[in-house]
N, C-alpha and C positions, 0 to 999 in steps of 0.2 A: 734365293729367288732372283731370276733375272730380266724375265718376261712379266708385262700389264696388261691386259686386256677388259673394256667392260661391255656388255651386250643384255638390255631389258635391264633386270632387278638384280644381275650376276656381275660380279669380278671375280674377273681367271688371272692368278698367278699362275707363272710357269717355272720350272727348278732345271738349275742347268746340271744338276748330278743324275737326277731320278730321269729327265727326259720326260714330263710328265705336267700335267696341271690340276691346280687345285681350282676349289669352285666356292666362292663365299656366297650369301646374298647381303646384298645392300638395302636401305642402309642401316648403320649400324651395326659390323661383322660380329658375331660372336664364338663364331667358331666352324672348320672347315666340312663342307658340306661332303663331297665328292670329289674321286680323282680320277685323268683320262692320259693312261701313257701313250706314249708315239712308239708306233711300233718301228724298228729297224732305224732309231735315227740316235744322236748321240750332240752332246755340248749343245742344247736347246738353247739358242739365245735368246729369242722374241717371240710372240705368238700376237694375234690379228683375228679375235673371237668373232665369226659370223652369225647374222640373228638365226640363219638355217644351220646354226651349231654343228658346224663346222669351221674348221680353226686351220689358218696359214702358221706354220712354224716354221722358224729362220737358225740356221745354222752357219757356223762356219769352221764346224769341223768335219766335212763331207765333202764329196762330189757333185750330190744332188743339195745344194746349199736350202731350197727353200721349197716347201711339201704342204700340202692340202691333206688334213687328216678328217673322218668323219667323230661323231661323239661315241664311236665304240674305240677309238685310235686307231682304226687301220689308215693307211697308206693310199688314197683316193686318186690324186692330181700332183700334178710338180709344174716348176716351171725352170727346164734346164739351165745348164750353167752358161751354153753360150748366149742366154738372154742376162741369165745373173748371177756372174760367175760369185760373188761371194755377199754372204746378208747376214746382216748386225741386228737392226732392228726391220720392222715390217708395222703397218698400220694399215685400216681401212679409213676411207675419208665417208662423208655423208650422201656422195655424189657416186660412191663406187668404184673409185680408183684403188688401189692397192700399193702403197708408199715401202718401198724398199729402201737402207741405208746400205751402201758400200763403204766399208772404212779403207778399206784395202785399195781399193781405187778411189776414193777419194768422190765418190758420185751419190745420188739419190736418186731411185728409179720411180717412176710412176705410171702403171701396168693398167690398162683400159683390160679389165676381163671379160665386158661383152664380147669383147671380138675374140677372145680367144687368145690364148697364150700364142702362139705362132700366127693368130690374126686367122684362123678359121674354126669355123664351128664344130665342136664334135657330134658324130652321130647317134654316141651308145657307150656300150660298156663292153670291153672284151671280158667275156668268160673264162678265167684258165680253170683247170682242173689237173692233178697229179696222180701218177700210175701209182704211187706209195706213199706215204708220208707218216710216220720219220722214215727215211731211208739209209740206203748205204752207201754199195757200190755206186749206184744210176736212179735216175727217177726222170720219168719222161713228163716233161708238160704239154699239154695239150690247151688250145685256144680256140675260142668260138666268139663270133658276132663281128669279125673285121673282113674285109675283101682285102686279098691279094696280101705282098710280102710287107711283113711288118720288123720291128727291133726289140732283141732280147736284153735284158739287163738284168746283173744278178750283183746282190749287194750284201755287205756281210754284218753283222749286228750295228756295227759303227756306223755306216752308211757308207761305207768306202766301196769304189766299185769295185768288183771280183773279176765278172766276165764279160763281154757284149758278144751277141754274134746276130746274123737276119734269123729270121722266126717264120714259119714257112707252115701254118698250120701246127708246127708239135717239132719241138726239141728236147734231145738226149741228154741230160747233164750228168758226168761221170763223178763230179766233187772236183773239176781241174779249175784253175785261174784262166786267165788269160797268155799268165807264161808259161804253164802246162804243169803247174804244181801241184800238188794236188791239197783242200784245205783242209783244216780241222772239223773235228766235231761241231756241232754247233748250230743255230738257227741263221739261214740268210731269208733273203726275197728276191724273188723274180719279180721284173716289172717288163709286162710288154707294150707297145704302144707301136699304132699303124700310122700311117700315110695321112687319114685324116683327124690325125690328134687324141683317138681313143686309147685307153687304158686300163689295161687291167693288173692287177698285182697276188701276191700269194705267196705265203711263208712257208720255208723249205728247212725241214727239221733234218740234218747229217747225223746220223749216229758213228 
């Protein structure tokens, strides 16, 4: 276990093998209640339980170092790397700020989330949906609820990126990387997110 978290009458361990959290109630633990894996992330370092149960996890073995998961474990929010290129631990204060450690840089961040992770508000939630899924050859995604050209990202169980490219209503993904390789078998995620900070995300089964 490497992650703390407590929120109400609950403490959330987090396991940095499983990628996942356990739920005890307090107090007095007697034994583990429930568990909620992170989809698509890997070497969980920290977690930062919110009372609207929903949990910030901190990695630092990824490119997206730190993820907004909801209490089924999907992939909700992030906060890129060029805000915080690498996170240890992660904590919520009582005022609502958001406390990031850098060990690598030697920093502690501390993330006002009214304003928004880029400091603007989102509007909504993009919609994607997939021509197939599991697929093979291609699987086209398709997105709803954003205006104008938005950003594709495609990431592979680890959390490591695979691909980026603009998002333009609906992209063709063939199974290539970025340097035109083509990947294995396996589960990734798409994450798209527009202009004004919305996001949506969706797990891509490769056969």
């Amino acid at each position: 276990m490497t992650g703390l978290s407590a929120s109400g009458n609950y403490l959330y361990l987090s396991s940095i093998t499983q990628n996942r959290t356990y739920r005890y109630t307090l107090p007095g633990i007697a034994g583990r209640l429930s568990r909620n894996p992170f989809t698509g992330f890997s070497q969980t370092r920290d977690i930062a339980w919110l009372a609207d149960n929903t949990v910030w996890v901190a990695s630092d073995w990824t490119s997206v170092t730190l993820r907004l998961y909801n209490s089924a474990g999907t992939w909700v929010d992030y906060i890129p790397g060029s805000l915080v290129p690498y996170a240890r631990g992660v904590a919520m204060d009582p005022e609502g700020y958001l406390w990031v450690s850098d060990m690598e840089n030697d920093k502690i961040y501390k993330i006002d989330l009214t304003e928004g992770v880029e400091g603007t508000e989102t509007s909504g939630t993009i919609d994607l949906s997939l021509s197939s899924n599991p697929f093979n050859a291609s699987v086209v995604i398709t997105g709803e609820g954003f205006p104008g050209e938005a950003h594709l990202e495609i990431y592979d169980i680890r959390g490591m990126l695979i691909l980026e490219d603009t998002f333009e209503g609906a992209f063709t993904w063939n199974g290539s990387s970025t340097d035109g390789s083509q990947v294995p078998a396996g589960a990734y995620f798409a994450v798209v997110t527009d202009t004004q900070g919305n996001l949506g995300t969706t797990e891509l089964l490769r056969l």
